[in-house]
Each structure stands twice: as structure tokens, then as C-alpha cells.
C-alpha positions in Angstrom: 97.5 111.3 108.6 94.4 109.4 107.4 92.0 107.8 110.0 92.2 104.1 109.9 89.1 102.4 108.3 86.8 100.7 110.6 85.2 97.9 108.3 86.9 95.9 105.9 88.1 96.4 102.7 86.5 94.9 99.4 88.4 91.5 99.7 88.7 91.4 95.7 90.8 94.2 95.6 93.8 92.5 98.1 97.0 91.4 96.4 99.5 89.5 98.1 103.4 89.8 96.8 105.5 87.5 98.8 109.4 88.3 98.6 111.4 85.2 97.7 114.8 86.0 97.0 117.1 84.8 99.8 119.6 82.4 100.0 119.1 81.1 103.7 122.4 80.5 104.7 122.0 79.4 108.3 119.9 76.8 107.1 123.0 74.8 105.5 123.4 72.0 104.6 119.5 71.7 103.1 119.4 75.3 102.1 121.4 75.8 99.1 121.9 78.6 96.5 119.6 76.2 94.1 117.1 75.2 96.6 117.3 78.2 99.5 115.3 77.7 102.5 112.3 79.0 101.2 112.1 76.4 98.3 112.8 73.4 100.6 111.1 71.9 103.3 111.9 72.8 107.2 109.1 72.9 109.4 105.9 70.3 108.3 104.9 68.8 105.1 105.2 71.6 102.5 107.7 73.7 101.8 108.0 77.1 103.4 107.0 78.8 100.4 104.0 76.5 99.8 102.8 77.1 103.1 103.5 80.6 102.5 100.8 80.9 100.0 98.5 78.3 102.0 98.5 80.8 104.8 96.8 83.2 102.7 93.9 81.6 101.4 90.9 81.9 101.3 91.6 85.2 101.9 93.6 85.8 99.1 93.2 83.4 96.3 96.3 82.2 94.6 95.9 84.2 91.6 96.4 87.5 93.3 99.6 86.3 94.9 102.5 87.5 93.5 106.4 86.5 94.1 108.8 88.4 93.8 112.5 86.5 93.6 115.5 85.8 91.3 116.3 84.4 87.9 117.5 81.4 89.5 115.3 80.5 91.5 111.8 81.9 89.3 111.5 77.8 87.2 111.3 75.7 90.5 109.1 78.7 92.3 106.9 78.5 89.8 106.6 74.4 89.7 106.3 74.4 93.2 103.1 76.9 92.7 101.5 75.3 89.8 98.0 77.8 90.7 99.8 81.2 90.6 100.1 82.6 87.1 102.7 82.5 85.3 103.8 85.9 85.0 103.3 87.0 88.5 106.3 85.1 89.7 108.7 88.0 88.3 111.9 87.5 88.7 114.6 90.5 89.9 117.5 90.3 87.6 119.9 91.4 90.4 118.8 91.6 93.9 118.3 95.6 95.1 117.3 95.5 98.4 113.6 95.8 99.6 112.6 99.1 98.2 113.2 97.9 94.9 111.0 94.8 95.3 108.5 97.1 96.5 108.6 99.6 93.6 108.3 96.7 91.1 105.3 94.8 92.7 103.6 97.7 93.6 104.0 98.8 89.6 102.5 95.8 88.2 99.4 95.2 91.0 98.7 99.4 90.3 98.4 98.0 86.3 96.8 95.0 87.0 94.1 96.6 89.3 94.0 100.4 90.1 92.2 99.8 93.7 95.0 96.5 94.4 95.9 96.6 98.1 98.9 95.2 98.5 100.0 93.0 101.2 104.1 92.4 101.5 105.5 89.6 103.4 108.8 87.3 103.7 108.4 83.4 102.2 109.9 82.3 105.4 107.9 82.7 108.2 105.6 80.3 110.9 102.6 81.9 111.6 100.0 80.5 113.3 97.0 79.5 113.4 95.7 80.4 109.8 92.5 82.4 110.7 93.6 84.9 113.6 96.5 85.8 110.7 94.2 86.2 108.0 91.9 88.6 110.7 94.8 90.6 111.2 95.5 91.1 107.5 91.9 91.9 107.0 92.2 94.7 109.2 95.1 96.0 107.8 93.8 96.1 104.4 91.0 98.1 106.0 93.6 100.2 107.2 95.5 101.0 104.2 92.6 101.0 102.3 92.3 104.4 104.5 95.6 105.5 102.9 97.8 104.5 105.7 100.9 102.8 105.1 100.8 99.4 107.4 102.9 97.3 109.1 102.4 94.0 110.9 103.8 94.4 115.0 104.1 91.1 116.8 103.7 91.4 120.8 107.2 90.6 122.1 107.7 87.5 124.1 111.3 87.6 125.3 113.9 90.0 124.8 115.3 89.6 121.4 117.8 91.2 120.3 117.6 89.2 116.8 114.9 91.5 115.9 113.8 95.0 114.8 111.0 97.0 117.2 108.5 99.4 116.2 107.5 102.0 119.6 103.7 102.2 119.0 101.9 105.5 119.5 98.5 106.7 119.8 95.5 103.7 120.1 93.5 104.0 116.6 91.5 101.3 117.0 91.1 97.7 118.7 88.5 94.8 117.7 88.9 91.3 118.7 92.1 91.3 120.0 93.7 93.2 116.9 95.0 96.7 117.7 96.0 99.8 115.4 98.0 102.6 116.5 100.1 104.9 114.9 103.8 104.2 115.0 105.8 106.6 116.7 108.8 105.3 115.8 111.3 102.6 114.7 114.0 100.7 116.2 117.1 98.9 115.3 118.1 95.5 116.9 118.8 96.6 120.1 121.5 95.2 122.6 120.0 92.7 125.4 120.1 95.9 128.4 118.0 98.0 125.8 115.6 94.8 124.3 114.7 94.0 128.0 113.6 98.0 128.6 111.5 97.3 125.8 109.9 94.1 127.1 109.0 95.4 130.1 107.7 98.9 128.7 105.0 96.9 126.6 104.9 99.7 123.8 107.3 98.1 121.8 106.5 95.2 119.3 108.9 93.0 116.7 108.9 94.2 113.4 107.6 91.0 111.6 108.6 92.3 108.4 104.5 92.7 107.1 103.5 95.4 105.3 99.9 96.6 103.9 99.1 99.9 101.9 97.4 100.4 98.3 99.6 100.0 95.2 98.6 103.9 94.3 99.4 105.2 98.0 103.1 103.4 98.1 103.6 104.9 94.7 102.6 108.6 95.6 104.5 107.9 99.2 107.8 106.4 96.8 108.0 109.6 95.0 107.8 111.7 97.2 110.4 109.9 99.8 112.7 108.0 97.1 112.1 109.7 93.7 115.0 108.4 92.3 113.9 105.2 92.6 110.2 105.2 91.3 112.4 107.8 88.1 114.3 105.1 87.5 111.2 102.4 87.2 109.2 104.5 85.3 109.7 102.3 82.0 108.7 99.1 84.1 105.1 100.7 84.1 104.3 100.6 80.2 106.2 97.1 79.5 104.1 94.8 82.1 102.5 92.2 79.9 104.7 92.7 77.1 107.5 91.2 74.7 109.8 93.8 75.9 109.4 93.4 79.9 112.1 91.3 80.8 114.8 93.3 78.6 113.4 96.4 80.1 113.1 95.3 83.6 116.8 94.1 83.2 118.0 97.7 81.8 116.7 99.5 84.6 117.7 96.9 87.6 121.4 97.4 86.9 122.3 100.3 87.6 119.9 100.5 90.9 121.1 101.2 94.2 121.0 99.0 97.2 118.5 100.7 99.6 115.6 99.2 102.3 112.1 100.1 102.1 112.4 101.0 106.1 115.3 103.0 105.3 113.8 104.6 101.9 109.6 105.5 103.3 108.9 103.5 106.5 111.3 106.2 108.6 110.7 109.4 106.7 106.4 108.7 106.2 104.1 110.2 108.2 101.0 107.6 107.6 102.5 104.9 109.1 99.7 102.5 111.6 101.5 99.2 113.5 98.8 96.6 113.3 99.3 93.8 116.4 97.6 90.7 115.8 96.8 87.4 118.4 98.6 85.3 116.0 102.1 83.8 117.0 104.9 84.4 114.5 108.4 83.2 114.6 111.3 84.0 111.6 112.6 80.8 111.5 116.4 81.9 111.2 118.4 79.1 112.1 118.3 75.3 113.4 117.3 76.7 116.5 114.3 78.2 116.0 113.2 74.5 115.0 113.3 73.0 118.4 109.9 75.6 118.9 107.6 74.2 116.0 108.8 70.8 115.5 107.4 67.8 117.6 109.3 65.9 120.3 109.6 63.0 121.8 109.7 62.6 125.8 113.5 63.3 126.0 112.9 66.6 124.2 114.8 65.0 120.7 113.2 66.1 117.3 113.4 63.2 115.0 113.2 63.4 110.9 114.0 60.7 108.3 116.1 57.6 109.5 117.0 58.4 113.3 118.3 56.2 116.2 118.6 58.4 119.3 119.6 56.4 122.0 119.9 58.2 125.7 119.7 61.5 124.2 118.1 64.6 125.1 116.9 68.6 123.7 118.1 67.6 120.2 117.6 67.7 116.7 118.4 64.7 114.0 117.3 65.5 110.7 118.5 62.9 107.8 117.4 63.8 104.3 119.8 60.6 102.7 117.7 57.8 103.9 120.8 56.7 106.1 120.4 56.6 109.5 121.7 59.0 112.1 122.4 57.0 115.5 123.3 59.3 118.3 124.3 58.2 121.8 124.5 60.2 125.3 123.6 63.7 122.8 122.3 67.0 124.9 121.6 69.7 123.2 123.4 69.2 119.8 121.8 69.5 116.2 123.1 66.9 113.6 121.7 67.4 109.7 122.6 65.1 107.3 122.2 65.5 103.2 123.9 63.6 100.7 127.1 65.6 100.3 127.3 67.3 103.6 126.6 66.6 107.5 126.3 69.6 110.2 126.8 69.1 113.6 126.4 71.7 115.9 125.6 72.6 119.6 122.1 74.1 120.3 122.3 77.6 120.8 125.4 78.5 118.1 123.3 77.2 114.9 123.2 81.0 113.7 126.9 80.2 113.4 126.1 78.3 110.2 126.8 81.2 107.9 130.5 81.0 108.8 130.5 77.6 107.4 129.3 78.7 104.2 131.5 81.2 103.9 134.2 79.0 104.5 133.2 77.2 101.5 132.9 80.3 99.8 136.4 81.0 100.5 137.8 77.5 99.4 136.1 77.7 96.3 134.1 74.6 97.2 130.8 75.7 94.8 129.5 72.3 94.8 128.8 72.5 98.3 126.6 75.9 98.5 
């Protein structure tokens, strides 16, 4: 396996693709299919993409970020980014899972710049602050840039079982704070007996999802892991930046198969390095996770848009219809209104959510998702 680099890489040559395709059910009844969490606005001022993209620079300027999402959803991601170009919010014509996405970004940045490093993360994600994230990155890129494939390990802070782990092996490095080791392997969400074992062995991390390697190493590591894949993408390569690339990219995303890029090369590589930053990251799944990053008053009650709480404690009112929400004698309940729907639920069942929207689903109620 390649030694990990112990400078930093050429800054110029980093690319960031930012996968944007989900539909962020558990964040009903503001996440929609036409406006999915990562296009709408759920923890501060911008929306989660925008901050997204925010986080980045000036690390990465916005013309080398790239997203990656759907046909639906490519118009409003790109109004909502008015600096990225154009063409590098590419739209999947059918969703294929994260190896796909991979495939297809690292195609293009390999085109657009033959030395691209690039950097893979989720549109959905609190990370802060700014600058101990961008350090992080920095030495991942310096990693990669080594010809190591990277991923981003957070230091666990209770036992999740919501999460995937990553068991880090030998120490590579470590500079302010920011440690490389190799990975010796990877875990599936774990049930609470085995997620507290990994707490208190402190060699396990939460996969955050964050991945770093060079366009040209993914590639080569693709082929060789999941040649089917990159066989079937080949024609993607010579119709970037032409007339033809949406018909071609549509004729070979069809008959894809679904598979993940953990389960396609992260499990079967050999040059895999876990990079664990001092940054504090959080997923942001559900109504829950909001009552971590959104301010409260003294009664522990997060308040947004036209609120009343009166003698009511450790809960969230959110009004997006400019009507007011009064709540009396509330502990521990969320209550979300929007124009067409309200959500009430206790604190603690908001990942729940989903099997509202699949009610809907099942009554045919489209209007609603």
C-alpha cells in the first residue's frame, strides 16, 4: 500500500463532487420529492446544500465543485448555486447507488484535469467549525495524492447504532490533532451490545460517508474491483462536453445495477487510510438530530417562524405558513407545520417519519410527498 504523503497536495488540483440525490424522507413534511432535504432549509440560514458548498471554500472554490443528483432536482440545484458551472451539476437519469455516482464524477474530473483529486461527500451534513474540516480534507488530499484511497472517520461520541464504523489499523501519521491509519476493516451498523464494545475499545470511528482519492487511482482501483461497471461507462469518457452526453449518459445508466461504492472497492481495496479529524460532524437524519444544532430557549424549546410556547419544555416548533403554532404544557414533542401538512411527533420516534410517507405513498396521496 502507498505511504501517506506528509505535505499537502497542490490545492489546484482538488475537486469536490457533492452527492445530491436523496429524497430525505424523515424530514417530512418540509422535505418533499421536489424540494428534498438537501434543497431546503433545516438547520441556519442557507439551505443544506448551500452550506454544503460554503463549507468548502476557500479551500475548494466553487468552480471545482461538482454535484452529482437527479433530473428532477438538477434546475433548482443549479439556481440555488448560481457560481458552480453549469455543466458540473450532472444529473443521474436513474439513481444507481453510490458506485455509480463515483464512476461518473470520477470520469469527468479525470477529463477535466488528469491530476483532479477528488473529494466525495453527502449534501446533508453539519460539520463544524469550517477550518478544522477544511485541515482535515487537506490532509486527506495529501493522502490520496499518495495513491491511497481515503475515507473521513469521525471519533465516536456515544454508541450509535444509526451508523457504520471503520476498525482503524496501523498509525500512519498524526499532525495537529488529524490522524491517518490504515483501515483494517469495516463495519456494519452494529446492534447497541456490539456499538458500546466499540465505544469503549476507541479503535473504532463512524463512517461519515467522506471519501478522498485521485480521479486516475479510483478508476484503475474500479477496474480492477468492479469492471463491469467502469465497461459499462466507458462511452461516458469521450461524450463529456458534448451534444451527445446526456443521450449517452442515459443509454448506459439504464441498464446499470444497483451496487455501493463500500460494497463494490472500499471492502475488497487494499489502499484504504481512515483520516480522523477534530471537527464535529452529525448526519442530520431526522427531527431529532435538530434539537443538537438549533438554538434554545431556557426551557430547552426550539422556536422557528410564528411560535407561542407557553409552559413547555425539550421541544421543537417549526412553522413554515406564517401561522402560529401555540403549544401548552408540551415535553418533548416535535410539531412542523407547512402549508398542506402538520407533523406532530414525540422526541425520540421522529425517524418514524418515513412510515408516514409511505402511508401516503400507499394512499396514492402524490400531492403530499
Amino acid at each position: 500500500m502507498p505511504n501517506a504523503a506528509d505535505s499537502s497536495t497542490n490545492s489546484e488540483h482538488v475537486y469536490a463532487v457533492i452527492m445530491a440525490g436523496g429524497s430525505g424522507t424523515r424530514f417530512w413534511p418540509i422535505s418533499r420529492a421536489a424540494a428534498p432535504k438537501q434543497l431546503v432549509r433545516i438547520v441556519g440560514d442557507a439551505t443544506m446544500i448551500q452550506a454544503t458548498v460554503a463549507r468548502l471554500q476557500p479551500y475548494i472554490p466553487a468552480e471545482r465543485v461538482l454535484i452529482v443528483t437527479t433530473a428532477a432536482l438538477a434546475a433548482e440545484t443549479r439556481r440555488q448555486l448560481p457560481a458552480l458551472k453549469p455543466d458540473h451539476v450532472i444529473a443521474e437519469p436513474v439513481g444507481r447507488d453510490t458506485a455509480a455516482c463515483v464512476a461518473l464524477a470520477a470520469l469527468v474530473i479525470n477529463r477535466i484535469d488528469p491530476q483532479g483529486i477528488m473529494i466525495l461527500l453527502p449534501a446533508d451534513q453539519v460539520i463544524t467549525p469550517t477550518v478544522d474540516f477544511q485541515a482535515a480534507l487537506a490532509v486527506g488530499a495529501a493522502t490520496a495524492q499518495a495513491g491511497n484511497l481515503v475515507t473521513f472517520g469521525i471519533q465516536p461520541r456515544f454508541a450509535a447504532t444509526g451508523y457504520g464504523y471503520i476498525e482503524v489499523g496501523a498509525a500512519v501519521s498524526s499532525k495537529d490533532g488529524i490522524s491517518v491509519n490504515r483501515v483494517a476493516r469495516f463495519v456494519e451498523k452494529p446492534d447497541q451490545a456490539n456499538a458500546e464494545k466499540y465505544l469503549a475499545a476507541g479503535t473504532y470511528r463512524w463512517n461519515a460517508g467522506i471519501f478522498c482519492w485521485q480521479a486516475s487511482t479510483v478508476i484503475s482501483e474500479l477496474r480492477q474491483h468492479c469492471a463491469w461497471l467502469m465497461e459499462a461507462l466507458v462511452p461516458l469518457e469521450a461524450a463529456w462536453g458534448t451534444a451527445a452526453w446526456e443521450k449517452v449518459l442515459n443509454d448506459v445508466y439504464q441498464p446499470l445495477k444497483r451496487i455501493s461504492i463500500d460494497y463494490a472497492l472500499m471492502e475488497k481495496s487494499q489502499r484504504i487510510c481512515v483520516v480522523t479529524g477534530t471537527y464535529q460532524w452529525d448526519d442530520v437524519g431526522s427531527w431529532d438530530s435538530l434539537y443538537d444544532h438549533l438554538p434554545a430557549d431556557a426551557n430547552g424549546v426550539i422556536s422557528r417562524g410564528q411560535t407561542l410556547p407557553i409552559d413547555c419544555h425539550d421541544s421543537l416548533l417549526v412553522s413554515e405558513t406564517g401561522q402560529l403554532i401555540a403549544g401548552i404544557g408540551l415535553t418533548g414533542m416535535s410539531v412542523i407545520a407547512t402549508k398542506d401538512a402538520i407533523l406532530v411527533v414525540p422526541k425520540g420516534r421522529s425517524q418514524e417519519v418515513k412510515q408516514v410517507v409511505d402511508a401516503l405513498k400507499a394512499q396514492g396521496r402524490a400531492e403530499l410527498l
